[in-house]
C-alpha positions as a printed Julia matrix, in Angstrom:
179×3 Matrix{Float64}:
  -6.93   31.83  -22.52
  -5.01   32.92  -19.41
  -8.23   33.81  -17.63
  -9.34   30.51  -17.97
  -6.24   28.75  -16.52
  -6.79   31.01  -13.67
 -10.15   30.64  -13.22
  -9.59   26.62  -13.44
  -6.1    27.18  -10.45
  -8.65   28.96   -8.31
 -11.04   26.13   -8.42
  -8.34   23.85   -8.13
  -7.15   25.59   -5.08
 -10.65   25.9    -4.06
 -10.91   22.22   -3.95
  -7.62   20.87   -2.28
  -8.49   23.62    0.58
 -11.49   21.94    1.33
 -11.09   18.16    0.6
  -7.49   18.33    2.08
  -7.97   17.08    5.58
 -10.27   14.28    4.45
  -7.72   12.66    2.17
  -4.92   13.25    4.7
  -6.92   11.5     6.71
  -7.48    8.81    4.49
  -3.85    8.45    3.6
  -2.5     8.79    6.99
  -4.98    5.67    7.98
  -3.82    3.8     4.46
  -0.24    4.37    5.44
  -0.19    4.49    9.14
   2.64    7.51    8.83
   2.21   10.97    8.69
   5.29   11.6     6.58
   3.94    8.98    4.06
   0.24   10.57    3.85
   1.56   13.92    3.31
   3.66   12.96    0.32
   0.91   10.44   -0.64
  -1.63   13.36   -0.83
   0.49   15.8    -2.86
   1.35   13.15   -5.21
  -2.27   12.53   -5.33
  -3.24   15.8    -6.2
  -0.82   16.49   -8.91
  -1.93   14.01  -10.55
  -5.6    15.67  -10.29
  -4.32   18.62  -10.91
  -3.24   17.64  -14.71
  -6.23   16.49  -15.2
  -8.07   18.58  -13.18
 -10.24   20.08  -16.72
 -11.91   16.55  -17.2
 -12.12   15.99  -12.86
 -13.24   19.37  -12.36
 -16.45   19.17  -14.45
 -17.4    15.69  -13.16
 -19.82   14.84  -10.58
 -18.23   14.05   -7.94
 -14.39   15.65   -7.72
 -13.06   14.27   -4.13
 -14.68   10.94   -4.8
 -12.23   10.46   -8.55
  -9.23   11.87   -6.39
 -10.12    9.22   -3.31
 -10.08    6.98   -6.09
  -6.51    8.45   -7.92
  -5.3     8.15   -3.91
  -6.31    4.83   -3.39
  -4.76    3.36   -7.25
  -1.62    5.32   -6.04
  -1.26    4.36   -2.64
  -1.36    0.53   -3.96
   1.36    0.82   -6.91
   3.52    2.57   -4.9
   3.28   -1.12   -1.95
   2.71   -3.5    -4.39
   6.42   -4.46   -4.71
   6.85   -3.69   -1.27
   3.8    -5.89    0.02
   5.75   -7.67    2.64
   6.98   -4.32    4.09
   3.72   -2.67    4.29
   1.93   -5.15    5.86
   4.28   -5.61    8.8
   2.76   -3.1    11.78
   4.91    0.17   11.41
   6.7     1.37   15.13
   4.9     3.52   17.51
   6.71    6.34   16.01
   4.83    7.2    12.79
   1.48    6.38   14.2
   1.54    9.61   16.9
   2.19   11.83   14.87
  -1.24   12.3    12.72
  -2.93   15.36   13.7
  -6.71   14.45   14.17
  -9.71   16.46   12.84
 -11.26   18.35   15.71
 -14.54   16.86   14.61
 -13.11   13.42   13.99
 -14.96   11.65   17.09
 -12.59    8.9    16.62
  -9.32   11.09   16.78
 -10.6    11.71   20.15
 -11.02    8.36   21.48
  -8.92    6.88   24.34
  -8.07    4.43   21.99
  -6.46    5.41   19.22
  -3.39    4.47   19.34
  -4.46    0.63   19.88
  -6.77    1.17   17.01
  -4.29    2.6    14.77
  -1.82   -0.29   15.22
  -4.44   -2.65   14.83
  -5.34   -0.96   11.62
  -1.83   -1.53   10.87
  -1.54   -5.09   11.39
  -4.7    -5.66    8.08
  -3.87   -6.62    4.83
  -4.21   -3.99    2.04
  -7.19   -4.65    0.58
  -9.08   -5.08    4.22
  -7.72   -1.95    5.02
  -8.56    0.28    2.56
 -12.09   -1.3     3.03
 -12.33   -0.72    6.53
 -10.86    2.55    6.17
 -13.51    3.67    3.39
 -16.33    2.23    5.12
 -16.18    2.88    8.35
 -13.99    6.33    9.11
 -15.05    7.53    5.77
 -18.34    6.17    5.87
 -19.13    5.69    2.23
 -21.73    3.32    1.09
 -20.65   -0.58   -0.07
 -21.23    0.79   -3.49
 -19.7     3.67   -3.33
 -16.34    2.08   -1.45
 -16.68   -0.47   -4.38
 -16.32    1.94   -6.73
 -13.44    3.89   -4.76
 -11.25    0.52   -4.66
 -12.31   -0.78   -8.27
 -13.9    -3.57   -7.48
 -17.05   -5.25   -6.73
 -19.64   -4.75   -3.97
 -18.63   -8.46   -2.44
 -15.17   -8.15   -2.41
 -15.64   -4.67   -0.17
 -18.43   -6.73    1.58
 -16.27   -9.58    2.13
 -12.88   -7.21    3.12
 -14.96   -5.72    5.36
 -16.07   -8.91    7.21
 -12.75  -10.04    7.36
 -10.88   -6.51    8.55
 -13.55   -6.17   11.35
 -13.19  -10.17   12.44
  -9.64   -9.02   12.62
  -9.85   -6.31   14.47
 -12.24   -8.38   16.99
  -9.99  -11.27   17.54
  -7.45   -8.37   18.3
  -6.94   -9.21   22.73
  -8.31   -6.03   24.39
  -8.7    -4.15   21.62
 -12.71   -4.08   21.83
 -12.56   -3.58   25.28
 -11.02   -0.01   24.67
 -13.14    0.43   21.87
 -17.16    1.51   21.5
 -19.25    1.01   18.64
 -22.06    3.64   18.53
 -21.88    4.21   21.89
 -22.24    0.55   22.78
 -19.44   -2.08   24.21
């Protein structure tokens, strides 16, 4: 029996080690503070981590815990919503440590993008988040946010118009290389 509980902590450990600085990055881009997607994460994965038997043995781990970080990201702003959607200060948005092969953490512009980000409704960004830094399918962002595959498509449309009608944001901003 013990050798089993360690056998299922080393895979547990296994898996935070290398799924951690995706869903930091998600978080951190949900939240738009560093503080915030830290603690976000850790709640995250002790919640996976209780039920990490069931998680463990599925078919896709990190895409249930995206899921489990999405669900808890939006209970813990629902009551809040007014709060969250107001553009955070320049303060927490700086302080996100990108990826070294994030291409995006490396842009010029990241700090416009960021408080752009900022300024979208929940829903629109958590879509634009999923599908475009984390670059899941419709379907699969769908089934990250619980919902269906014309609300993500719809959230999306809306997050990127947006973002566009954002003044010199696209200006600092390429897409695929393109202006």
């Amino acid at each position: 029996m013990g050798d089993q509980k360690k056998t299922r902590d080393e895979e547990f450990q296994s898996f935070v080690i290398g799924c951690w600085p995706r869903l930091l990055r998600t978080a951190f881009l949900l939240s738009g503070e560093q503080h915030a997607a830290e603690d976000l994460v850790q709640a995250t994965l002790e919640q996976a981590y209780v039920a990490w038997r069931r998680i463990g043995s599925a078919d896709a781990p990190e895409a249930y815990v995206r899921r489990v970080l999405i669900n808890t990201h939006a209970r813990r702003h629902r009551r809040r919503l007014k709060e969250f959607l107001s553009p955070k200060g320049d303060s927490g948005l700086g302080h996100e440590q990108p990826d070294p092969g994030d291409p995006i953490g490396r842009a010029d512009s990241r700090g416009a993008l960021l408080k752009a980000l900022a300024q979208l409704p929940p829903r629109q960004r958590q879509t634009v988040v999923l599908r475009y830094w984390e670059d899941l399918t419709e379907t699969q962002t769908a089934e990250a946010m619980g919902c269906s595959v014309g609300a993500v498509k719809s959230n999306a449309a809306k997050g990127i118009a947006k973002l566009r009608a954002i003044p010199g944001l696209d200006e600092t901003v390429t897409y695929g290389g393109r202006k």
